[in-house]
C-alpha positions, 0 to 999 in steps of 0.5 A, spaced: 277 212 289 281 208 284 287 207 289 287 201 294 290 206 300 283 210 298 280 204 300 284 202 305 283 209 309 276 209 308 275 202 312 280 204 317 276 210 318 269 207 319 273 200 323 275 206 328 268 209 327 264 204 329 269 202 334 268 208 338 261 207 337 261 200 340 265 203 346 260 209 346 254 205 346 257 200 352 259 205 356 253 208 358 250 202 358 255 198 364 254 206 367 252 206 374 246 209 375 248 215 379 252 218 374 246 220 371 243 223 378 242 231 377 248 235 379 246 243 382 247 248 376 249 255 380 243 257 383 241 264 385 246 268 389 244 267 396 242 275 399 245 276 405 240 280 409 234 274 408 232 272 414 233 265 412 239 266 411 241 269 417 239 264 421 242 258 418 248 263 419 247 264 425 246 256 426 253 255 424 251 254 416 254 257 410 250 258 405 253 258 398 247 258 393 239 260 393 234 258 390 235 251 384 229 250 380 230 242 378 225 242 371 222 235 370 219 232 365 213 226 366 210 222 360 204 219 362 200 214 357 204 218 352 201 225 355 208 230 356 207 234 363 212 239 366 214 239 373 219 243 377 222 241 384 226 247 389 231 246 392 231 253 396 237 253 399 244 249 399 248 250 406 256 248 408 256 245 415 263 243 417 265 241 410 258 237 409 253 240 404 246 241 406 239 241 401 235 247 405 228 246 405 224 252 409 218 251 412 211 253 408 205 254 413 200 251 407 204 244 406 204 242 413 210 236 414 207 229 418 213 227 422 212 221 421 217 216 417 212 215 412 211 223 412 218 224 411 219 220 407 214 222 401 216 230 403 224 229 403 226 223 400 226 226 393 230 230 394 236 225 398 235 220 390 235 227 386 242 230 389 245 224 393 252 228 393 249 232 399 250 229 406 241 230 407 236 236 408 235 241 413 228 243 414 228 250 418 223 255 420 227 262 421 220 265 423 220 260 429 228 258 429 228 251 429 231 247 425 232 239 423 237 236 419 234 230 416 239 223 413 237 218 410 240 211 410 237 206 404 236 199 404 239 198 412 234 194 416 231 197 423 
């Protein structure tokens, strides 16, 4: 490294690196925040002859994937605990994608705002790319679509 371009190089090099660096750095940074908002993976392949998935058919859905395990994280005062969402199905509806939520008869829903707030909001913040959630029952044969609209006023 006797030579005056060695050195030249060498600064040229770490210049770039650093400026790639500074780049890097403000880039995610200035990011939006819902850049960084979970993206579905491939979930499990749907089965056709589940009676849910029949009657979402039946209901004018197309189910395009199964079950989605969504692995979280949580700290808390310094204490790290593990947690998952489900996510049972994700249906097309008229070019639209849909989050399936199936009803479990031991966590009963309050269909109140509040009540479908705490439930299903999660779910809108976590994949805000689907158009909301469809809450069904196959059982009985209902089924309810839910949107939300954040930060508008009633």
């Amino acid at each position: 490294m006797n030579n005056a371009a060695d050195w030249f190089l060498m600064i040229a090099a770490g210049g770039l690196i650093a400026v790639w660096l500074f780049r890097r750095f403000y880039v995610w940074l200035h990011e939006p925040p819902a850049s960084r908002v979970y993206r579905l993976g491939e979930g499990s392949e749907p089965d056709p002859g589940d009676e849910t998935v029949r009657f979402l058919t039946a209901s004018g859905y197309e189910v395009v994937s199964g079950k989605h395990r969504v692995p979280i994280e949580i700290e808390v005062d310094g204490e790290l605990m593990q947690s998952r969402l489900f996510i049972d199905y994700v249906a097309v509806k008229d070019g639209r994608t849909w989050l399936v939520k199936t009803v479990r008869d031991r966590m009963p829903i309050d269909w109140t705002g509040a009540g479908v707030r705490d439930k299903f909001l999660v779910y809108a913040l976590l994949v805000p790319s689907a158009e909301g959630i469809v809450y069904a029952d196959p059982r009985e044969r209902w089924l309810r679509t839910i949107t939300f609209a954040i930060g508008t006023e009633a």
